[in-house]
N, C-alpha and C positions, 0 to 999 in steps of 0.2 A: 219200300225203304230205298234211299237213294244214296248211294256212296259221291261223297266229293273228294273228286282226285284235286292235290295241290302239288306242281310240280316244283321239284325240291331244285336249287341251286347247282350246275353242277360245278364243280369244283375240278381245276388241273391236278394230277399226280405230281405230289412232290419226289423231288431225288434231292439226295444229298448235296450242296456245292462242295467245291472243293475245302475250305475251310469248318464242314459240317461233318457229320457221321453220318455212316455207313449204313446199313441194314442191321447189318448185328451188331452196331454200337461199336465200332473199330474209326479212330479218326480216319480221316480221308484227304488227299490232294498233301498240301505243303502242310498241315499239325499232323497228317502221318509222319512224315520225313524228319519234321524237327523233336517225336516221340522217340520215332528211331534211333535217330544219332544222337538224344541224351539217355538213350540205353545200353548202345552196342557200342559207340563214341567214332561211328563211320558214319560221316556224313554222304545224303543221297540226293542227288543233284533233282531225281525226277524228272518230270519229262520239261518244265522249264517254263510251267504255265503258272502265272502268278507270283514268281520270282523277281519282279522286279529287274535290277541289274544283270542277272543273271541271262536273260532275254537279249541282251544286249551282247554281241562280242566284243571284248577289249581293244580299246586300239594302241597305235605302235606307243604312244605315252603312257598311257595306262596301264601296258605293261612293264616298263623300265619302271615307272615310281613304284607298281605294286609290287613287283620282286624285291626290291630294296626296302621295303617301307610296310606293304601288307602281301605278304607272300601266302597267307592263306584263302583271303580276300580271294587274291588275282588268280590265285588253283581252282576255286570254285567256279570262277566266272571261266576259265579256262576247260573245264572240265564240262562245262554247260554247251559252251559252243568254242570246240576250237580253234583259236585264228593261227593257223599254220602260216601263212604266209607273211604277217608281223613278226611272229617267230622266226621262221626263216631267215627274213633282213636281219633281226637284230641278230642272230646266230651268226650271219656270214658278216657283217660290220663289225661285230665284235673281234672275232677269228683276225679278218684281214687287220684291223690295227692290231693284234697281237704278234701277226707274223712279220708286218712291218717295223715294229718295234724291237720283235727280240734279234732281227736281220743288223739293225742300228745297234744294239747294242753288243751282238756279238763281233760286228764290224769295229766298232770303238773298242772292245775289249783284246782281241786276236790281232787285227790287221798290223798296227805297230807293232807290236812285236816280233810276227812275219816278218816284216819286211828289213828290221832292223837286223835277226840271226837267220832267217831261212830265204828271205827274197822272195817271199811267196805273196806277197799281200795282194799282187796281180788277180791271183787264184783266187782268193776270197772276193775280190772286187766282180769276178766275172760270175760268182756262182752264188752271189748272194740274191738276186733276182729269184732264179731257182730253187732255191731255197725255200723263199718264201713261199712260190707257187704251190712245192710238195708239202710245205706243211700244211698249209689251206687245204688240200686236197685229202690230206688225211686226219685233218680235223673231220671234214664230212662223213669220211671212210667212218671213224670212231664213232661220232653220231650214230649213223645211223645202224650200226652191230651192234653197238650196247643200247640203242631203244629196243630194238627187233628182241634182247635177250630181258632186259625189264621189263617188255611185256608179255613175253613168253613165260617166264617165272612170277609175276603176278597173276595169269591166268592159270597158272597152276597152282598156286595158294588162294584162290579162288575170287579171284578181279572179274569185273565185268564190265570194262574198259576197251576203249577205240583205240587203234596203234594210233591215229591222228592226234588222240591229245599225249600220249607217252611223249613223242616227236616235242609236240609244242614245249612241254615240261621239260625236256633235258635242252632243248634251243633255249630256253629262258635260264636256266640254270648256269648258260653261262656267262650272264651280267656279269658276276661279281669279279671273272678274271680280271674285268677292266680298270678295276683297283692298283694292280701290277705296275699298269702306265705308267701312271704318274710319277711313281716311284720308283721305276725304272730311268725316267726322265732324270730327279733329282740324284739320283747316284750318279749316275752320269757325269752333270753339269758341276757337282761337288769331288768330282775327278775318284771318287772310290772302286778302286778295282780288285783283286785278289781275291783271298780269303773273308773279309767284311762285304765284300760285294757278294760273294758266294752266299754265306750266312744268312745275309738279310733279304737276298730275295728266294730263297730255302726257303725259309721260316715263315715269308709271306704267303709262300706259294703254298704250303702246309695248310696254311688258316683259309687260307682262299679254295681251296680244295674240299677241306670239311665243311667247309661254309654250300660249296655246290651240290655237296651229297643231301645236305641236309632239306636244300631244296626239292632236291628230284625225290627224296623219300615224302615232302608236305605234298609235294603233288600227282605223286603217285596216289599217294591215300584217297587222293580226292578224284582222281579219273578212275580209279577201279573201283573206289568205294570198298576201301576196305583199310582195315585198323592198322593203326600206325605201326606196330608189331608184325605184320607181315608186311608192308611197303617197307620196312625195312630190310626186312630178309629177301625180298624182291629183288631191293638194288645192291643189296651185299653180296649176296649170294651166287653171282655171275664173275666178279673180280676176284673173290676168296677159290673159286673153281679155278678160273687161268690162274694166279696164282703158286696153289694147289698142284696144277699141271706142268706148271714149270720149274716148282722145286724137285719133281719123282722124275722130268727130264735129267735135270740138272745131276741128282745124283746118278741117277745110270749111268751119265755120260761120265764124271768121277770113277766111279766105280770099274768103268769099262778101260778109262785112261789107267786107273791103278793096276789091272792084270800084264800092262805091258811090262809093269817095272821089274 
């Protein structure tokens, strides 16, 4: 009897791609991510392989259009890889026409007046330079204590997020101040001072304010990967504490002024 061996083909082990399933039938790579986040509604960045744009870090334009225009867009791509130092520019560009401007406009608004009852307008003339420089300086200050504390409170609501992209996200969030300008400009040139000049840049600086939280909460969600319900309470949760700590000053020190009477 004679056996004939027939050698059989052999064949590579398949694995899953990344758009495939797993061993035990769990999707894999980027339709895990997107199963994910239309379940839990936290979108997960992943490790950034097969994303497309994501791949890619934003540049200095791509992030001025997309805060203004797709701000969830430009947190994802942020969140992927983040360009801190785009940030940064547009952070300190922003800041310095801010501090340059409100220096203009408080000189326009105060200096006549000085100088017509108090003879001081000298004084404002000399210190307004300075000015500018401490407030730039403690725009940075601000930055960078309430990043350090929104991602200290998202890692404790359970983030798993880089302080490098928190940084990028609150740098970006402050586009929208530069709305302010312009209309700082035209009150100005339309001679409005006092009370209507107070009001109207109140009321803008209100909308412009909500408008930047709102940001830093779309992009928190998206660098910690976590539900909008905690990146909210991430970035409230830090200003409601000072706050908090400066009303229970506040009244002790009341209260302590009251025992003199």
């Amino acid at each position: 009897m004679f056996w004939v061996v027939i050698p059989l083909e052999e064949r590579p082990e398949q694995y899953p791609s990344p758009g495939e399933r797993t061993e035990n039938g769990a999707p894999a790579g980027p339709a895990r991510n997107a199963l994910t986040e239309k379940i839990t509604g936290v979108h997960d960045p992943g490790t950034g392989e097969g994303e497309g744009p994501g791949r890619e870090p934003p540049g200095f334009l791509d992030l001025i259009y997309g805060v203004f225009f797709d701000p969830a867009g430009i947190f994802r791509r942020v969140a992927s890889r983040p360009p801190l130092l785009p940030a940064v520019l547009i952070f300190t560009l922003v800041n310095l026409v801010g501090a340059v401007m409100g220096v203009l406009t408080g000189y326009r608004l105060t200096v006549p007046g000085m100088e017509d009852h108090l003879g001081m307008g000298w004084m404002m003339k000399a210190a307004a330079p300075w000015m500018a420089v401490a407030g730039l300086v403690f725009q940075y200050l601000e930055w960078f204590v309430f990043s350090a504390l929104f991602h200290l409170t998202a890692g404790l609501l359970g983030g798993q997020g880089r302080p490098v992209g928190v940084l990028a996200v609150t740098a970006l969030a402050a586009l929208p101040s530069l709305i302010m300008v312009p209309v700082d400009m035209l009150l100005m040139l339309a001679g409005v001072r006092g009370a209507v000049f107070t009001a109207v840049t109140a009321l803008l600086g209100l909308l412009v304010l909500v408008w930047s939280v709102v940001l830093v909460v779309m992009g928190m969600k998206e660098v910690h990967r976590i539900s909008t319900a905690r990146a909210m309470g991430a970035v409230l949760l830090p200003p409601a504490v000072f706050i908090l700590t400066g009303v229970i000053f506040l009244a002790i020190f009341l209260a302590g002024l009251s025992t003199f009477h």
